[in-house]
VOPAGU-2260 file (C-alpha; in pm, 1 decimal, decimal comma):
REM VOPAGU-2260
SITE   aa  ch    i         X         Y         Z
SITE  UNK   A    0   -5055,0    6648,7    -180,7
SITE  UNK   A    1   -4868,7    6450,4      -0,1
SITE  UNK   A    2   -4674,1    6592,0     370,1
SITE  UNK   A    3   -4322,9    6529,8     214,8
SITE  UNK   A    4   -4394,8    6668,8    -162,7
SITE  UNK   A    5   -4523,1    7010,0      60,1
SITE  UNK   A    6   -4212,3    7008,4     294,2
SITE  UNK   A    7   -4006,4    6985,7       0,4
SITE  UNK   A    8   -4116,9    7295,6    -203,4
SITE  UNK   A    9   -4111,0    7469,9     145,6
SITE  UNK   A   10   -3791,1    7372,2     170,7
SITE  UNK   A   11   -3663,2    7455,9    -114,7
SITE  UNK   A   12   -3849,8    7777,3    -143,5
SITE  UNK   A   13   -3632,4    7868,1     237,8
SITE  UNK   A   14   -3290,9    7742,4      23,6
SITE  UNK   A   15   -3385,0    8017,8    -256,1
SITE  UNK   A   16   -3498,2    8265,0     -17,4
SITE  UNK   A   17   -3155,2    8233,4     210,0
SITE  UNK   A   18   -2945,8    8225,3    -118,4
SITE  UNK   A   19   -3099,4    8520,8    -241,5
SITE  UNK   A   20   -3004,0    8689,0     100,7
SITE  UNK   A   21   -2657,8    8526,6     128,1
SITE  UNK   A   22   -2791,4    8347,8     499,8
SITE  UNK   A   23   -2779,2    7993,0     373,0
SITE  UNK   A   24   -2548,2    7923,3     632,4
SITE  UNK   A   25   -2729,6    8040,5     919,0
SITE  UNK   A   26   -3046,7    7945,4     760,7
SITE  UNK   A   27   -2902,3    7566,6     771,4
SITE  UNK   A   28   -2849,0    7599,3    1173,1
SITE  UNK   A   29   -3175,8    7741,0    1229,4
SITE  UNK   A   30   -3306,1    7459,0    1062,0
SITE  UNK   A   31   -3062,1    7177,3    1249,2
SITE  UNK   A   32   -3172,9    7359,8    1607,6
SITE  UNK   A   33   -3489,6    7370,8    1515,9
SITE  UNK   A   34   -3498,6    6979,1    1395,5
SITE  UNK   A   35   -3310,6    6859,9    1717,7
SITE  UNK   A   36   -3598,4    7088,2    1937,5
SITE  UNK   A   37   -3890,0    6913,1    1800,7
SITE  UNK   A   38   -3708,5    6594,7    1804,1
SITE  UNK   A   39   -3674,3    6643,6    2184,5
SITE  UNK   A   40   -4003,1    6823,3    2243,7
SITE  UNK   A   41   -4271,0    6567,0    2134,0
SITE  UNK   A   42   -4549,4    6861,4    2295,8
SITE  UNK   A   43   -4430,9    7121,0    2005,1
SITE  UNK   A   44   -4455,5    6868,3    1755,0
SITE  UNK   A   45   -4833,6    6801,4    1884,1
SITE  UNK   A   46   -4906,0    7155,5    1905,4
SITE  UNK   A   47   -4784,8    7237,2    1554,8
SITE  UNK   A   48   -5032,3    6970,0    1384,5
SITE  UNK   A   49   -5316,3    7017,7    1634,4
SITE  UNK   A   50   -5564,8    7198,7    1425,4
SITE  UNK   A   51   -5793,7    7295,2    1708,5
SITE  UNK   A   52   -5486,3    7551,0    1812,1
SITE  UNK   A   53   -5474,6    7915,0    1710,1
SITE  UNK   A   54   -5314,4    8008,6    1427,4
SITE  UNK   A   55   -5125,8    8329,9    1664,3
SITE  UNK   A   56   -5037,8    8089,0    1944,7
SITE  UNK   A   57   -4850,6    7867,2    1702,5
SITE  UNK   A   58   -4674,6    8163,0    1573,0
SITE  UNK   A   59   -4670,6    8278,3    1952,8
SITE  UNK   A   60   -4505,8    7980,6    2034,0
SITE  UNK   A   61   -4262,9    7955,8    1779,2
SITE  UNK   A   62   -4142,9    8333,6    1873,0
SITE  UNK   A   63   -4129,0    8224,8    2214,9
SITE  UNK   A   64   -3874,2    7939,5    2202,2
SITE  UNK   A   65   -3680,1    8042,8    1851,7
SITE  UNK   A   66   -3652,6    8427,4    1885,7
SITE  UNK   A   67   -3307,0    8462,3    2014,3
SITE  UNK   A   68   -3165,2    8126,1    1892,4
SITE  UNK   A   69   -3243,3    8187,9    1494,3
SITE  UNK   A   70   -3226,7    8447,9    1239,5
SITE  UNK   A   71   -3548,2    8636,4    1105,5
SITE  UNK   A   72   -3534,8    8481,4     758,0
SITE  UNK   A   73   -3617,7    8180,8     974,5
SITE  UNK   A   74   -3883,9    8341,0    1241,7
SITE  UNK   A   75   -4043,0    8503,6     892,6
SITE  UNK   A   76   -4060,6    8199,2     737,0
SITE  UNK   A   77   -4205,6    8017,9    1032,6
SITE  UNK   A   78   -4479,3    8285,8    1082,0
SITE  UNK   A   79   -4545,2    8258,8     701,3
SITE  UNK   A   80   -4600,5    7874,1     730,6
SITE  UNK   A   81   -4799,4    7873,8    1028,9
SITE  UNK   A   82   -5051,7    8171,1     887,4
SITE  UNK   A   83   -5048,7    7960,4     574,4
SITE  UNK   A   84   -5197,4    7683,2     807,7
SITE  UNK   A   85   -4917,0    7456,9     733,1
SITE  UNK   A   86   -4744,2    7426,2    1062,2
SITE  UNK   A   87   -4802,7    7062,5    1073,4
SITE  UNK   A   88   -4517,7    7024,5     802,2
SITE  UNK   A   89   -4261,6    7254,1     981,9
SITE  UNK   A   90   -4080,4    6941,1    1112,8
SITE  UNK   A   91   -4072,1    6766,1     752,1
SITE  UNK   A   92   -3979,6    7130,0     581,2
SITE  UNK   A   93   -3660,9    7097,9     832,2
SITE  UNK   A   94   -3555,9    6758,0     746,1
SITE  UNK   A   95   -3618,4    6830,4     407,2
SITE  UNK   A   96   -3446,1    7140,6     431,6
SITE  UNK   A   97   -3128,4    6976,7     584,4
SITE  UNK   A   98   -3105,3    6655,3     317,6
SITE  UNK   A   99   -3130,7    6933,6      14,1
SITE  UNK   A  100   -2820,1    7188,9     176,0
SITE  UNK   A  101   -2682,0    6843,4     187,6
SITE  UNK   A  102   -2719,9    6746,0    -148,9
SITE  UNK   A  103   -2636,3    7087,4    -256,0
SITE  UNK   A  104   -2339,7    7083,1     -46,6
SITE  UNK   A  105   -2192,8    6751,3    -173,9
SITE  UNK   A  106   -2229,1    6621,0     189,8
SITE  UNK   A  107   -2308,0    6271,1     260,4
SITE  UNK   A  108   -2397,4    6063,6     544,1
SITE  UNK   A  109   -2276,6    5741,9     625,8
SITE  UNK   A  110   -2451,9    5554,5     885,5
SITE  UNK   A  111   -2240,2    5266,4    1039,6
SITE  UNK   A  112   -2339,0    4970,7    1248,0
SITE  UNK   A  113   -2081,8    4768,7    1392,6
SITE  UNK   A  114   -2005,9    4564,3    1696,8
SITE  UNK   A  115   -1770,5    4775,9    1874,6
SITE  UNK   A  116   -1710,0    5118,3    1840,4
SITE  UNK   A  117   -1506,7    5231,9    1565,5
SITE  UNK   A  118   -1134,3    5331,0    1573,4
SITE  UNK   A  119   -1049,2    5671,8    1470,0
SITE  UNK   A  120    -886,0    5484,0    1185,9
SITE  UNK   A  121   -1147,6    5264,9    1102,4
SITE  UNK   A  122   -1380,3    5606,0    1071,7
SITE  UNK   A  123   -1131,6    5802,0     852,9
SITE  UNK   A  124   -1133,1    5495,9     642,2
SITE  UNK   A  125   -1495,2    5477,1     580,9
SITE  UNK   A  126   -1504,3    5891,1     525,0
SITE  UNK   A  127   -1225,2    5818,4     292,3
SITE  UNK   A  128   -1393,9    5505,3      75,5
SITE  UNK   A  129   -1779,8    5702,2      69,5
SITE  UNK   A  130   -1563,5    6037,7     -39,1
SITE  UNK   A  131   -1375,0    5828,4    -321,5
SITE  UNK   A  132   -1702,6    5620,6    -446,6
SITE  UNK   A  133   -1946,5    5879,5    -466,5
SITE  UNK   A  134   -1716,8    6220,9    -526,0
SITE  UNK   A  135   -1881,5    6385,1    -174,7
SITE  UNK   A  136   -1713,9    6660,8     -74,4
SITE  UNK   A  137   -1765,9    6600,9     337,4
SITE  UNK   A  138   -1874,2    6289,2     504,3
SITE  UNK   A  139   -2112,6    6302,0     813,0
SITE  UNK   A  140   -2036,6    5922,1    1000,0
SITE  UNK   A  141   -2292,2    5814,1    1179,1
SITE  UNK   A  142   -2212,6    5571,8    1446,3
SITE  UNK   A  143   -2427,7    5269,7    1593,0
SITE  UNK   A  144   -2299,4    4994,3    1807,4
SITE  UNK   A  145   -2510,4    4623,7    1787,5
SITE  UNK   A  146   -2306,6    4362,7    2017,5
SITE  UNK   A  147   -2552,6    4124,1    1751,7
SITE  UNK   A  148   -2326,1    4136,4    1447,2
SITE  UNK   A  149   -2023,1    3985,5    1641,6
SITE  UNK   A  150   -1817,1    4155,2    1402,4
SITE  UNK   A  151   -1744,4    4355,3    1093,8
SITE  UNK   A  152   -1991,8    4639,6    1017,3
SITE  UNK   A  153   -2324,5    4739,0     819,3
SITE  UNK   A  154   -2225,5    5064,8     644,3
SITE  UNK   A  155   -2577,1    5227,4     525,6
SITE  UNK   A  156   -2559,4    5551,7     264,6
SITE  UNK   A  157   -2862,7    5666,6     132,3
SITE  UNK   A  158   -3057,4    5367,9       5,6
SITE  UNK   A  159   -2714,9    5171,4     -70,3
SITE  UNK   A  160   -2630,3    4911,1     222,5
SITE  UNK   A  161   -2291,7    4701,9     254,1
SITE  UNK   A  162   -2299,1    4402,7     472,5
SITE  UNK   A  163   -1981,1    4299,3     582,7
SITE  UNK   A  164   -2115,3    4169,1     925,1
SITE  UNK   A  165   -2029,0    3834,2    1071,7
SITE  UNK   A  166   -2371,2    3778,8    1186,2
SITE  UNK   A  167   -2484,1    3818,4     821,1
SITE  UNK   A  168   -2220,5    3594,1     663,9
SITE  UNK   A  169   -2275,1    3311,6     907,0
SITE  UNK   A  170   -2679,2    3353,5     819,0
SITE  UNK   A  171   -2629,4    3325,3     447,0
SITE  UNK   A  172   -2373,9    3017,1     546,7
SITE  UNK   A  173   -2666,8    2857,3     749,7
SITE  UNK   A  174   -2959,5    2916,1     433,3
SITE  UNK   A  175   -2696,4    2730,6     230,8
SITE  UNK   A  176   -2629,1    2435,0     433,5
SITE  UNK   A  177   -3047,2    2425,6     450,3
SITE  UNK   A  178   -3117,2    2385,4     138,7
């Protein structure tokens, strides 16, 4: 089975289990931190999928650097995973754990690319268009800058993508003169 089918079921099987304790909330943060730390910590990643590593000094580990920073719904769940010998999806279970509270949730995320930074304006506008066009209910805008697009902006949600970029208009203008 494939690593993202598995981190999905965990996932979803952490959802069900905070729900039923009324820590989805908290649950939700423990997952974010614990996202962000692996995303900084390249080492714990390694260490997590390194079979050759001891199932305790995963769990060891994981006790070490979560214990006071997340709830024990979350420190159970991790040592269940890792005794499981699963801890090489922990990272996936987390993403997956975050985009599901977010579909649950009715919260989006809109990633934007433009050449300069956006005005405060400019973002409400965006949060207000995505909250209008697909009825979410909060709007996470994500914000890239690319000096390359000379101007306008690539707004990205989910697999939908918007091109409204001068770069890209002055490409399509230059396939048409070529042909």
């Amino acid at each position: 089975m494939s690593e993202i089918k598995v981190a999905g079921r965990y996932a979803k099987s952490l959802i069900d289990l905070a729900v039923e304790n009324n820590a989805l909330a908290e649950s939700y943060n423990d997952m974010v931190l614990f996202e962000q730390v692996v995303d900084k910590t390249p080492e714990l990643e390694a260490i997590l999928k390194n079979p050759i590593v001891p199932l305790d000094k995963k769990t060891g580990i994981l006790n070490g650097i979560f214990a006071n920073k997340v709830g024990n719904l979350t420190l159970t769940f991790f040592k269940i995973v890792v005794n499981k010998g699963r801890s090489a999806v922990l990272f996936a279970t987390a993403q997956q754990f975050i985009q599901q509270y977010n579909q649950l949730k009715g919260i989006v995320t809109a990633d934007v690319t433009s050449a300069v930074a956006l005005s405060p304006a400019a973002k409400a506008e965006v949060v207000s268009i995505v909250k209008r066009e697909l009825g979410a209910n909060e709007v996470i805008v994500k914000e890239k800058v690319n000096e390359k697009l000379i101007g306008g902006f690539i707004l990205k949600v989910g697999d939908k993508q918007f091109d409204a970029s001068i770069a890209s208009g002055l490409n399509k203008l230059k396939k048409e003169f070529t042909h």
